[in-house]
C-alpha positions as CSV (number, residue, x, y, z in Angstrom):
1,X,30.9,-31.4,7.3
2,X,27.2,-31.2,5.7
3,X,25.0,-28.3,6.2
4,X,21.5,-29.6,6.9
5,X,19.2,-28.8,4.0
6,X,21.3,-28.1,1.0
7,X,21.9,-31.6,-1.7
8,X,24.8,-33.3,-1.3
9,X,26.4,-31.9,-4.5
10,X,26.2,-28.5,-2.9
11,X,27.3,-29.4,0.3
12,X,30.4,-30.5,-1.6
13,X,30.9,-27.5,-3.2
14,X,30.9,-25.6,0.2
15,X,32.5,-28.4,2.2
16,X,35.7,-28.0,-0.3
17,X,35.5,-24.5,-0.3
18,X,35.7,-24.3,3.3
19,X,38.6,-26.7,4.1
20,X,40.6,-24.9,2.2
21,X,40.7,-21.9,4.7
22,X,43.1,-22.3,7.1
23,X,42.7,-21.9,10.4
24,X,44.5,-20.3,13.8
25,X,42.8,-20.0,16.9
26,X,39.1,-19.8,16.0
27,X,39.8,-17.4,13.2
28,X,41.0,-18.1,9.5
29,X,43.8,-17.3,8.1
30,X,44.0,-14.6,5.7
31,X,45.2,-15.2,2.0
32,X,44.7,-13.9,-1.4
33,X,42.3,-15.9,-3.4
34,X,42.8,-18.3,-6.4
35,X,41.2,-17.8,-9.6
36,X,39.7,-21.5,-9.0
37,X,39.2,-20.3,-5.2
38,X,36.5,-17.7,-6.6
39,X,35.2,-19.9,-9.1
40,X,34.1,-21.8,-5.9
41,X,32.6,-18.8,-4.8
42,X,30.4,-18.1,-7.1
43,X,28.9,-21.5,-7.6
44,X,28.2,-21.2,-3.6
45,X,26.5,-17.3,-3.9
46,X,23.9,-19.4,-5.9
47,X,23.3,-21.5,-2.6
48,X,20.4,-21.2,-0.5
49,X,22.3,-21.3,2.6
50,X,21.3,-20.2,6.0
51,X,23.3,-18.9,8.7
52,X,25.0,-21.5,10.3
53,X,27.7,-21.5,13.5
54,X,30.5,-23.0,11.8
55,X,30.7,-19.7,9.7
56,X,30.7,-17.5,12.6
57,X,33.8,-17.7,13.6
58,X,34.9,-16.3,10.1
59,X,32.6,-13.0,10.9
60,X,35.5,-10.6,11.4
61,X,37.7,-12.2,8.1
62,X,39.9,-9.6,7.8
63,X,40.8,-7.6,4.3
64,X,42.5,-9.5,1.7
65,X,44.9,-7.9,-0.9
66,X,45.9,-9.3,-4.3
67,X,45.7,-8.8,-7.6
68,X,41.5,-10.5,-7.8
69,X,38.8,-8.4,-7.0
70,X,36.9,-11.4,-5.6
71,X,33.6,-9.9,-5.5
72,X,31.2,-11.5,-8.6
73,X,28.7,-9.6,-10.1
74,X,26.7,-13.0,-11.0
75,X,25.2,-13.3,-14.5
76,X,21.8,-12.7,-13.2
77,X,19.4,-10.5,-15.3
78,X,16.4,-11.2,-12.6
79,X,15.5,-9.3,-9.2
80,X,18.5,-10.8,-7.3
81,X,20.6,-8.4,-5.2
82,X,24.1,-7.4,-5.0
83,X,25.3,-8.0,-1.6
84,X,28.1,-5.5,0.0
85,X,30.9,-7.3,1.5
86,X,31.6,-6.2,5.1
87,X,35.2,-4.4,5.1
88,X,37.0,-5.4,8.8
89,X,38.9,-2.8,10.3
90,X,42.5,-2.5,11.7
91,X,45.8,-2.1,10.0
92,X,47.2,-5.3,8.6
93,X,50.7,-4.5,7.5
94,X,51.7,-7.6,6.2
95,X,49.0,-10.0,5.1
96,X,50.2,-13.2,4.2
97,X,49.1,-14.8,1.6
98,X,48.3,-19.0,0.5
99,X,51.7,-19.4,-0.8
100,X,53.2,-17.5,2.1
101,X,54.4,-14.3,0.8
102,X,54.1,-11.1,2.3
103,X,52.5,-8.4,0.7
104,X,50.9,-4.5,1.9
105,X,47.6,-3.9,3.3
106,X,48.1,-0.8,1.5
107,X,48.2,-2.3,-1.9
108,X,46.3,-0.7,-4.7
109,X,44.2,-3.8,-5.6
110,X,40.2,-3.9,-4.3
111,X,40.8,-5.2,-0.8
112,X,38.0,-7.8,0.2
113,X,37.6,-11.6,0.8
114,X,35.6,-14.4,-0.7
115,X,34.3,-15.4,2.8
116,X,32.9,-12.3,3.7
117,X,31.3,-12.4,0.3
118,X,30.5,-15.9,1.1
119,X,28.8,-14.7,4.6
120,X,27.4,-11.4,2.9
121,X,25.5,-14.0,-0.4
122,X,24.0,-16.5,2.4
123,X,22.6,-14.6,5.2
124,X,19.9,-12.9,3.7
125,X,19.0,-16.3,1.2
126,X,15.6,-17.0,2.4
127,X,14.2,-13.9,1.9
128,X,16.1,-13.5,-1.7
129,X,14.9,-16.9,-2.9
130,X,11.2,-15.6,-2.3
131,X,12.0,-12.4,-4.5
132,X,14.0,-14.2,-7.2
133,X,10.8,-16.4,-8.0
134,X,10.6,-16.6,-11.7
135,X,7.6,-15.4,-11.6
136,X,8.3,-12.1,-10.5
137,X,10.7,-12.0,-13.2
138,X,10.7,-8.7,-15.0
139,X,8.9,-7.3,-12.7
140,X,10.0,-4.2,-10.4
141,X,10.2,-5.5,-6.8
142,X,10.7,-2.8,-4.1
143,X,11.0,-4.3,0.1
144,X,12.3,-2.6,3.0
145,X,12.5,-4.5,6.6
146,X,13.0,-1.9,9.8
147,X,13.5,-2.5,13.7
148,X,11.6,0.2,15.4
149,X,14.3,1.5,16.6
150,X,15.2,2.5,12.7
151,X,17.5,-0.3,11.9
152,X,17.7,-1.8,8.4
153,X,17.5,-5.6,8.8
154,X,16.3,-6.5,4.8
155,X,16.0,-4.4,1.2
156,X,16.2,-4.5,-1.9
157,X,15.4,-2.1,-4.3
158,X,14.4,0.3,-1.5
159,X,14.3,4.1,-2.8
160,X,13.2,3.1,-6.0
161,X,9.6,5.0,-6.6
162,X,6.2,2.3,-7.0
163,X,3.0,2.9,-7.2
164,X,1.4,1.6,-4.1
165,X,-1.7,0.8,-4.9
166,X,-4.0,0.8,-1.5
167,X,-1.2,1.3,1.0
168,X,-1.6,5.0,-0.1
169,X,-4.0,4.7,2.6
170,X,-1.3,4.4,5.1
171,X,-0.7,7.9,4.2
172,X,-4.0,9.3,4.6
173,X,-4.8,7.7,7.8
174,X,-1.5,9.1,9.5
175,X,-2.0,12.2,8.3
176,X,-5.6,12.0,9.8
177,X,-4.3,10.8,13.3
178,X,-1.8,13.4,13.1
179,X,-3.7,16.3,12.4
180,X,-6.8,15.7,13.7
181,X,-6.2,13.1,16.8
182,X,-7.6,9.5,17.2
183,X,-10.7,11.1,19.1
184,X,-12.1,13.7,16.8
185,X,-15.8,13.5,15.5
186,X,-16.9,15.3,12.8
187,X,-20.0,17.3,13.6
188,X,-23.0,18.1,11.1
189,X,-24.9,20.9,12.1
190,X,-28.2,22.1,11.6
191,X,-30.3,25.1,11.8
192,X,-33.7,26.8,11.0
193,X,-33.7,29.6,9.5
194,X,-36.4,31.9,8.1
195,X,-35.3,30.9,4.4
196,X,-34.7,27.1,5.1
197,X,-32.2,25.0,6.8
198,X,-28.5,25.9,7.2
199,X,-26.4,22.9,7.1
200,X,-22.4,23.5,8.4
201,X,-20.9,20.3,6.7
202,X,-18.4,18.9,8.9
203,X,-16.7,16.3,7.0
204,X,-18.3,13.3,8.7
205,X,-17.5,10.3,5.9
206,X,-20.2,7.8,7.4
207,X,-23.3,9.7,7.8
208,X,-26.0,7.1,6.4
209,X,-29.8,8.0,4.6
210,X,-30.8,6.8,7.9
211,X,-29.6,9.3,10.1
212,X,-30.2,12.1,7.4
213,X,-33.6,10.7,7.4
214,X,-34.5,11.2,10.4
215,X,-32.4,14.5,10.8
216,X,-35.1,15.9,8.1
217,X,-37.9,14.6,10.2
218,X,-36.7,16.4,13.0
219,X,-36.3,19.3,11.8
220,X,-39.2,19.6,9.5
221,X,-37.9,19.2,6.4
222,X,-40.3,19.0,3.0
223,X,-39.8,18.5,-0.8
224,X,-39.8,22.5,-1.0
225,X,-37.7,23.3,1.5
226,X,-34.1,24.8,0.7
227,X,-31.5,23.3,2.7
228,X,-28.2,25.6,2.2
229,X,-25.2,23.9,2.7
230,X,-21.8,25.2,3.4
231,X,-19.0,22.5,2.3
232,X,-15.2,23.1,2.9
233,X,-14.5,21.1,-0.8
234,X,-15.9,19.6,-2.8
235,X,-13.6,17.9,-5.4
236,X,-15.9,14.6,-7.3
237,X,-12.9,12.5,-8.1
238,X,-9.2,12.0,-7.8
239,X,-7.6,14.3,-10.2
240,X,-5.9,11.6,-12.0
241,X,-8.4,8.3,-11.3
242,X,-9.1,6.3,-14.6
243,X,-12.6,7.0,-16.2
244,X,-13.9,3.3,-16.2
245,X,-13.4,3.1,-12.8
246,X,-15.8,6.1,-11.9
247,X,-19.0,4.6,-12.2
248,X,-18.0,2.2,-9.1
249,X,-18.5,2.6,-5.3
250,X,-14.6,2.0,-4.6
251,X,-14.6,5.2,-6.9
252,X,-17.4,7.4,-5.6
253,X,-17.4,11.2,-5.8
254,X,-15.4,13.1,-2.6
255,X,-18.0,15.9,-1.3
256,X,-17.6,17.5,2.6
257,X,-21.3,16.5,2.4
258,X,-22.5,13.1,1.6
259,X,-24.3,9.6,2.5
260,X,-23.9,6.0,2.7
261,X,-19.9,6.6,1.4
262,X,-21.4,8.1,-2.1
263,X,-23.1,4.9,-3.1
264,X,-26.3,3.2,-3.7
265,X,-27.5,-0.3,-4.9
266,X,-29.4,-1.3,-7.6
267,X,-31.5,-5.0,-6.6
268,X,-33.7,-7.1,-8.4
269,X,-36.8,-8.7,-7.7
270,X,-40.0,-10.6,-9.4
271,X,-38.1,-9.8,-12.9
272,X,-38.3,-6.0,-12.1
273,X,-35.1,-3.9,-11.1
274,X,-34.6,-1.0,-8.6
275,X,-32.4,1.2,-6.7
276,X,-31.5,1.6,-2.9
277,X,-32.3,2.8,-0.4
278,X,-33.7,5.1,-3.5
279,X,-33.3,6.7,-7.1
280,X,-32.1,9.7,-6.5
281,X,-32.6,11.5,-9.7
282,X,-31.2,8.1,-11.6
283,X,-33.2,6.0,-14.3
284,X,-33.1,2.3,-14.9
285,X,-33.9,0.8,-18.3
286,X,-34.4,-2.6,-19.1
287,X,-33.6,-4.5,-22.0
288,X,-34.5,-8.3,-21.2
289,X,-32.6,-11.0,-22.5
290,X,-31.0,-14.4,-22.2
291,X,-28.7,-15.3,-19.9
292,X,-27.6,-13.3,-16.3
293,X,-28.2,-9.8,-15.8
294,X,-25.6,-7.2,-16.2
295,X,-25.8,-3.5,-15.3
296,X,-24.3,-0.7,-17.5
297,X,-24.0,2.5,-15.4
298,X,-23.9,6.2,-16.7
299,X,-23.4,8.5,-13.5
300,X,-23.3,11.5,-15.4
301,X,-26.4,10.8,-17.7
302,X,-27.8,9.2,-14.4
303,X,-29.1,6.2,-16.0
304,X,-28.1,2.2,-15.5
305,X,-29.1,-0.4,-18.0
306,X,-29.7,-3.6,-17.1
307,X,-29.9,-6.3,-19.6
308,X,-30.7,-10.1,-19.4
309,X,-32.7,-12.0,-17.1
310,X,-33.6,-10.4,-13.9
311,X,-34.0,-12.7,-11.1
312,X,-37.4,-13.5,-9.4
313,X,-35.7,-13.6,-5.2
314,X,-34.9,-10.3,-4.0
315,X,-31.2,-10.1,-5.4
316,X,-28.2,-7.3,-5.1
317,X,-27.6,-6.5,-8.8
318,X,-24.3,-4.2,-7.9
319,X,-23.3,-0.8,-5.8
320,X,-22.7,2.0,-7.7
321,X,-21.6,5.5,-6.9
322,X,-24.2,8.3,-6.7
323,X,-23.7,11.1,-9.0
324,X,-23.8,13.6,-6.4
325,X,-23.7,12.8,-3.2
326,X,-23.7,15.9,-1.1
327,X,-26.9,16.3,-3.1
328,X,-28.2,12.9,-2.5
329,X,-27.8,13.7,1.4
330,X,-30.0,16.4,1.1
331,X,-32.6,14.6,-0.7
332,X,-32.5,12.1,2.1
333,X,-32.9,15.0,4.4
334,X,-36.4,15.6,2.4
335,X,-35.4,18.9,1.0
336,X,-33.5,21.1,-2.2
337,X,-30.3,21.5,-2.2
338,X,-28.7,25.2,-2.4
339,X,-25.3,26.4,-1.6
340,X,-24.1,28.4,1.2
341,X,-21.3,30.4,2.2
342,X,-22.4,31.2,5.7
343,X,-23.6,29.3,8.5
344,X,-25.6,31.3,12.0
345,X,-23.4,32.0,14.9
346,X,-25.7,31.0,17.2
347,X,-25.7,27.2,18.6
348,X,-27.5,24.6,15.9
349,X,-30.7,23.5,16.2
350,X,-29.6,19.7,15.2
351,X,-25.9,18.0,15.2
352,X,-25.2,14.7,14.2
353,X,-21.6,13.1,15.7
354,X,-19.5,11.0,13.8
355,X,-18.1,8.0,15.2
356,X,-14.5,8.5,16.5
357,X,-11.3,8.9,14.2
358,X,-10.2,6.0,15.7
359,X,-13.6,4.1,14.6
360,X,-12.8,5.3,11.0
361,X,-9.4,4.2,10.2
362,X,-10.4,1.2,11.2
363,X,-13.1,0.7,9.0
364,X,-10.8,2.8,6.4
365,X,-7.4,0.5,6.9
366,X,-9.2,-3.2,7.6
367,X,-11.9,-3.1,4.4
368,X,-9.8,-0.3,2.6
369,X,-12.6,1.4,1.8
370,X,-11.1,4.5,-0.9
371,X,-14.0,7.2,-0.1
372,X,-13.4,7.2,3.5
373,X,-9.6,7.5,2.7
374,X,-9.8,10.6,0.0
375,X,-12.3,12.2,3.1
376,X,-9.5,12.1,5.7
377,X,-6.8,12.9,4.0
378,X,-8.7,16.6,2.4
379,X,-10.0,16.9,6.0
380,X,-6.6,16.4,7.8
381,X,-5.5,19.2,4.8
382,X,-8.1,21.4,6.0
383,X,-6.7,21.7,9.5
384,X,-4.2,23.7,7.9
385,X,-6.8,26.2,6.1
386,X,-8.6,26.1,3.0
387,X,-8.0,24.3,0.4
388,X,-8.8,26.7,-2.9
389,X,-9.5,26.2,-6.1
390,X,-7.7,22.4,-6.0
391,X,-8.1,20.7,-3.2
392,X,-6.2,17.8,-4.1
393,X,-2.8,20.0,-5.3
394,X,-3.5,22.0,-1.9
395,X,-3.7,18.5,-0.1
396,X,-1.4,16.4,-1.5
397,X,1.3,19.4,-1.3
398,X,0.3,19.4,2.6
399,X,0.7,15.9,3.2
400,X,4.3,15.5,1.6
401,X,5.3,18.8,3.9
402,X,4.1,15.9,6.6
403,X,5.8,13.1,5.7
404,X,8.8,14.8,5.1
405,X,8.6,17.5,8.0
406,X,7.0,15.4,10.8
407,X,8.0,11.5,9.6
408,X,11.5,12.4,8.6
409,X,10.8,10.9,5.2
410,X,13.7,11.6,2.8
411,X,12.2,13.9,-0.6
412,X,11.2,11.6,-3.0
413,X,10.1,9.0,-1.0
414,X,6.9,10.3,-1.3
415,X,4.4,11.6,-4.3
416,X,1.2,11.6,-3.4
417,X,-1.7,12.3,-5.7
418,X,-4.9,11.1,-3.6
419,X,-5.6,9.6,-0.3
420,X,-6.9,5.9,-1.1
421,X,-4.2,4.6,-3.8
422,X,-7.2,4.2,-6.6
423,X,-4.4,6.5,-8.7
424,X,-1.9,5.2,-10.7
425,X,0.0,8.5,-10.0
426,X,0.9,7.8,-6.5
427,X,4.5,6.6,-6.5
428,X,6.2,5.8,-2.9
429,X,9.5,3.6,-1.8
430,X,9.2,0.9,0.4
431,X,12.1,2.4,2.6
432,X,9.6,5.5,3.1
433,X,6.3,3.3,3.8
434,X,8.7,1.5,6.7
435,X,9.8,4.8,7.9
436,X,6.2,5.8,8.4
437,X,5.5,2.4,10.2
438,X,8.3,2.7,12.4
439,X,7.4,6.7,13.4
440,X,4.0,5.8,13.4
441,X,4.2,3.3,16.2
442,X,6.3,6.0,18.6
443,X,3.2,8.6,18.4
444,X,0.6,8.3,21.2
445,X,-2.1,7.3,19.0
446,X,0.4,4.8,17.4
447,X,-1.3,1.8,19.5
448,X,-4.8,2.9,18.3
449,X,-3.3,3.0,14.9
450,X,-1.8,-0.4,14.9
451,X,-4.8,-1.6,16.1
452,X,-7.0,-0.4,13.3
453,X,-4.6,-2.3,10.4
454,X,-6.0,-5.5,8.9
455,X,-5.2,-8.3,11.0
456,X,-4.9,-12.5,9.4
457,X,-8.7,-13.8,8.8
458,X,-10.3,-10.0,8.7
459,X,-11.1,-7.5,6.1
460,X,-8.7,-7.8,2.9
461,X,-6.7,-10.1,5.1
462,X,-9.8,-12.5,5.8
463,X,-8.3,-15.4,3.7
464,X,-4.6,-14.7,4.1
465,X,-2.0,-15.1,6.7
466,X,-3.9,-17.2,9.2
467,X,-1.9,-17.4,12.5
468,X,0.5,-15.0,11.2
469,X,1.3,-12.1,14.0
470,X,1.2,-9.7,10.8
471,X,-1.2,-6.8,10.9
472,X,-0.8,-3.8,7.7
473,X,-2.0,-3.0,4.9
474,X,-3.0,-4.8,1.6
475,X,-3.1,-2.9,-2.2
476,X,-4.3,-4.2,-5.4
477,X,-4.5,-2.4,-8.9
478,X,-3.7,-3.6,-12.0
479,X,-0.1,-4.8,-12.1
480,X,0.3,-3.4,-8.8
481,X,-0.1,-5.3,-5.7
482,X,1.5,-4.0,-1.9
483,X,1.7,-5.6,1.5
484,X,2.9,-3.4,4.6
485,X,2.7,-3.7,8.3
486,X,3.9,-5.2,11.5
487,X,5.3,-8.3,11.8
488,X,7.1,-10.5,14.5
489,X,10.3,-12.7,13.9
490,X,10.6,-15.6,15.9
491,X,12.2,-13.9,19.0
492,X,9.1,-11.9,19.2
493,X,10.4,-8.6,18.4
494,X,8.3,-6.4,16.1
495,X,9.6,-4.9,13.1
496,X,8.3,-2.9,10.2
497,X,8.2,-4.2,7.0
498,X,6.8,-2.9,3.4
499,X,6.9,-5.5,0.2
500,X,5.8,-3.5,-2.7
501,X,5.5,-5.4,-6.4
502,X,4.9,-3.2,-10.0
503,X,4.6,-4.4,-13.4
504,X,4.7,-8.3,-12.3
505,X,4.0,-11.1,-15.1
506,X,2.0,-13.6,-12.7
507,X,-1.6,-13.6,-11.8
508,X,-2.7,-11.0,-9.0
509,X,-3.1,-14.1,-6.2
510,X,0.8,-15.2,-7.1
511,X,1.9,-12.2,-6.5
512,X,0.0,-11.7,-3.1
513,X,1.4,-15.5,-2.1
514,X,5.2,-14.5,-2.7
515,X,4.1,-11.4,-0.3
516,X,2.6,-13.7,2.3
517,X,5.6,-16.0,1.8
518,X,7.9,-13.0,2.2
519,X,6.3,-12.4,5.7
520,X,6.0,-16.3,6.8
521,X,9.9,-16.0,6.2
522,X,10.4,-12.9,8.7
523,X,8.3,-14.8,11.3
524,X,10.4,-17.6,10.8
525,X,14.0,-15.7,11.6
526,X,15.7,-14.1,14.7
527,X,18.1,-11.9,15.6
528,X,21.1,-14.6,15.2
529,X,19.6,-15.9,12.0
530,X,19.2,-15.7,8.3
531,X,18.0,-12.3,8.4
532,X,19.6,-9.7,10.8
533,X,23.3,-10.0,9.8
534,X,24.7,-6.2,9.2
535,X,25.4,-7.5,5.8
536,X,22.0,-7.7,5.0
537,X,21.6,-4.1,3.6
538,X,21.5,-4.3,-0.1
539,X,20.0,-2.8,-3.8
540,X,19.3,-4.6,-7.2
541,X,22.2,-5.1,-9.7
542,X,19.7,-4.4,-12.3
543,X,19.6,-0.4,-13.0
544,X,16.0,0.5,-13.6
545,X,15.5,4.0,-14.5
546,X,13.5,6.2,-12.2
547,X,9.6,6.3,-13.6
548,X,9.1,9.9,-14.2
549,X,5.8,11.4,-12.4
550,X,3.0,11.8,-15.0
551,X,2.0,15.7,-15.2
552,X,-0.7,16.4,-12.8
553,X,-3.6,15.7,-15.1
554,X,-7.6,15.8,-14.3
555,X,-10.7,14.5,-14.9
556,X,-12.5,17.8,-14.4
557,X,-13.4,19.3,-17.6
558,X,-13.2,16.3,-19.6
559,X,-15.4,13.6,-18.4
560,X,-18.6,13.9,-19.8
561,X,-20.8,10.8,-19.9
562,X,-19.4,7.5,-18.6
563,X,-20.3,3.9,-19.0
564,X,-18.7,1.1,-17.2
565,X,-20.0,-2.8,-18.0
566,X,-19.3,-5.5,-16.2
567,X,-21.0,-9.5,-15.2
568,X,-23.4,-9.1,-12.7
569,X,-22.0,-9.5,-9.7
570,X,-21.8,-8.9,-6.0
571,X,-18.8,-6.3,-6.1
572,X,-19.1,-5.5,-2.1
573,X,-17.8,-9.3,-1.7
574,X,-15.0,-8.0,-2.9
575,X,-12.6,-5.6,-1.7
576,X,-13.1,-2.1,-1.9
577,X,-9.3,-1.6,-3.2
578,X,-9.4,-4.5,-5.8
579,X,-10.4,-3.3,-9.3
580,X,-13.0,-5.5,-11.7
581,X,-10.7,-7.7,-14.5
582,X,-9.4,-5.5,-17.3
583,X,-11.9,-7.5,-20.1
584,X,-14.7,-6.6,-17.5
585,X,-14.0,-3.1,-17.1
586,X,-15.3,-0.9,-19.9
587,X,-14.9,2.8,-20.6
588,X,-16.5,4.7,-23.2
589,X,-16.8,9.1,-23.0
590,X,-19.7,10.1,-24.4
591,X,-20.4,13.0,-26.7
């Protein structure tokens, strides 16, 4: 007999393994294993072997008893999993064994056979291979593969706690559908008032200098009127994101209040640099000099330094975040900003309608835009009342009470610290994120949320996966990278699936092609195959201690000036999620 792909040395190996088992009506004997009999065993657990019908009449292999436990704990150090042997059921008095004696099923000794172990170590090789890659090796590897009916098809390493990177945003955005349904619009309101304007922020997180522009024309606006603005929060950053990020769009400040996401863009043009769609309260000085122009941005000083060659064509320099954007929106509205408490009772003057939830996740999952996430996860909090001094304790404490209330999530699989992923505080289990899939789906927005995750060719997905039926979620930080979504096996049926990687040795791009790999491999099983035996339900042999959550920490209080340096560059080419290189990333406090 030869099994069609494996060398001919290992089909050997098998091939004698195999004939030894003898054989009575469709089913095998049962006997107590050799010493050389497991020897064979082990060499074959390092097979890649797929499922294959002449094994399946051994399915049911009943217990053996002896004096060999026969299951191997291979001499592997790497990612590779320890696979539970199925146990049959039914008493089995007298078992006998290959040299025909007769012994107890009630024996003392570890009851299990080396076939089940041999079925247990080949059914689930495909996707094992992909995860035992040496170039994953030493790195933390966390993958969970769900039925929507709940069913565990694949993981490894499954309740152990990662940082997600952007699939926090997975989080946020159910949270959002949740609380707030797929067809709420935020709602700015306006009104005149003897003092000024009254503005009742409303948490819309794409109101644009264009709209706000022509709001203030509206409503009369000039450089000396007030415009008082009640906000709900208004927290600037993540309470734990890392200072050289800060001065970047993908980091921009969180206000209830703000415009064009909290960013702006500083362009070039006949050798002279400026900002748009405008300044707003932020300096630019120029140092000329050879070679391509770079920009140095202080948000808190509010200055950016540009050095080196400006270009002569109208050229994007970078997008930056604004130092204040709730500010910054009312300077687009034409007036001062002031702070209110209290709006009139009476019906506005002016109200400007955000597009619908549905709208927003979209743009939120597909581009994985970060200031769009941190705005519906404190909004989604907000249902539930204020959010005090900390908005991000209040929220974050709100959102595990979800997860774990509403999703079923077990404790622990969660700890979140923002809404976006940009922290490094997050941690989550794959097992959780598939959970949150699989409830997600059963929810009746769960077809409007499906339909807002990234899909092959679009968004962070626009060079990945092409003709995959995959559609999810993509997260990069530094030595961090995620993939989770929906994905069909070759039968068509959909299953939830999360693929989380930590601490990984390889390049960033590696480590996203051993994801894509992972999903190709789904796609390519069924029901009968490789995948979906019962056996296929396993954790690490490796014993990784539990990373312990970093005390809740802040920026407030302790940022005070902030540069960030990097090669000029068109950062919105990028995605949102995916952090400049380490050796172009620069952070320096000030005095």
């Amino acid at each position: 007999m030869r099994l069609r792909g494996l060398g001919r040395a290992d089909a050997e190996v098998l091939d004698d393994f195999v004939s030894c088992l003898p054989r009575s009506e469709g089913r095998a004997e049962r006997y107590a294993p050799s010493d050389e009999e497991q020897d064979r065993a082990r060499e074959v657990h390092h097979l890649n072997v797929s499922w294959h019908p002449f094994l399946r009449p051994w399915i049911g292999f009943p217990r053996v008893v002896g004096s060999h436990d026969v299951i191997v704990s291979p001499a592997d150090t790497g990612n590779r999993a320890s696979h539970p042997t199925p146990t049959p059921t039914g008493p089995h008095d007298h078992v006998p064994t290959r040299s025909g004696r007769q012994e107890s099923s009630h024996d003392e000794a570890n009851p299990r056979g080396v076939l089940a172990y041999l079925i247990a170590a080949t059914t689930i090789s495909g996707l094992d291979v992909i995860l035992d890659d040496p170039k994953l090796s030493g790195a933390w590897v966390a993958a969970q593969v769900t039925t929507l009916d709940g069913t565990t098809v694949y993981q490894r390493n499954a309740d152990r706690r990662m940082m997600p990177a952007s699939n926090q945003k997975l989080l946020s955005n159910t949270f959002a559908f949740a609380k707030l349904g797929s067809a709420h619009r935020f709602q700015t309101r306006f009104w005149k008032v003897p003092e000024g304007i009254r503005v009742d922020a409303g948490g819309d997180p794409m109101l644009t200098f264009a709209q706000l522009t022509q709001a203030g024309k509206e409503l009369g606006i000039k450089r000396d009127t007030a415009v008082y603005v009640r906000q709900a929060f208004t927290p600037r950053w993540g309470p734990s994101w890392e200072w050289d990020d800060l001065p970047n769009k993908y980091a921009a400040p969180v206000s209830v209040l703000t415009v064009d996401r909290g960013s702006f863009e500083i362009w070039a043009e006949n050798g002279k640099a400026f900002f748009e769609p405008r300044a707003f309260g932020t300096l630019i000085v120029s140092i000329p000099g050879p070679g391509a122009a770079t920009v140095e941005y202080q948000p808190t000083r509010r200055v950016a330094i540009v050095r080196g060659t400006l270009p002569k064509v109208r050229t994007r320099l970078d997008t930056l975040a604004l130092p204040a954007p709730d500010r910054a929106a009312v300077e687009a509205l034409g007036g001062t900003y002031a702070r209110a408490d209290a709006v009139p009772e009476r019906a506005p003057d002016l109200v400007i309608v955000s597009p619908p939830l549905s709208e927003i996740a979209k743009e939120c999952l597909e581009r994985s835009d970060n200031n769009l996430a941190e705005q519906l996860l404190l909004a989604a909090a907000a249902v539930q009342g204020p959010l005090g001094d900390d908005p991000y304790a209040t929220a974050s404490a709100r959102l595990t009470a979800f997860l774990e209330g509403s999703v079923g999530a077990s404790k622990g699989d969660f700890s979140p610290e923002d809404g976006s992923g940009l922290s490094r505080h997050n941690q989550v289990t794959a097992r959780g994120l598939a959970r949150l899939l699989v409830w997600s789906r059963k929810q009746s927005w769960g077809q409007v949320f499906e339909a807002s995750l990234a899909t092959p060719g679009v968004g962070t997905l626009n060079t990945r996966l092409l003709g995959s039926t995959f559609h999810g979620k993509t997260g990069t930080l530094h030595l961090a990278s995620a993939l989770s979504g929906y994905v069909k096996d070759r039968s068509g049926r959909l299953l939830a699936m999360s693929l989380v990687i930590n601490h990984y040795g390889c390049s960033a791009s590696e480590a996203r092609k051993l994801q894509d790999r992972f999903v190709t491999e789904i796609e390519s099983s069924s029901p009968e195959g490789t995948l979906f035996a019962p056996s296929a339900q396993h954790e690490s042999a490796r014993s990784h201690p539990q990373p312990s959550r970093p005390a809740r920490g802040g920026l407030r209080g302790h940022v005070h000036h902030l540069v960030a340096a990097h090669e000029w560059a068109d950062v919105r080419t990028q995605p949102d999620h995916a952090l400049l290189p380490r050796s172009k990333r620069v952070a320096v406090p000030g005095d």
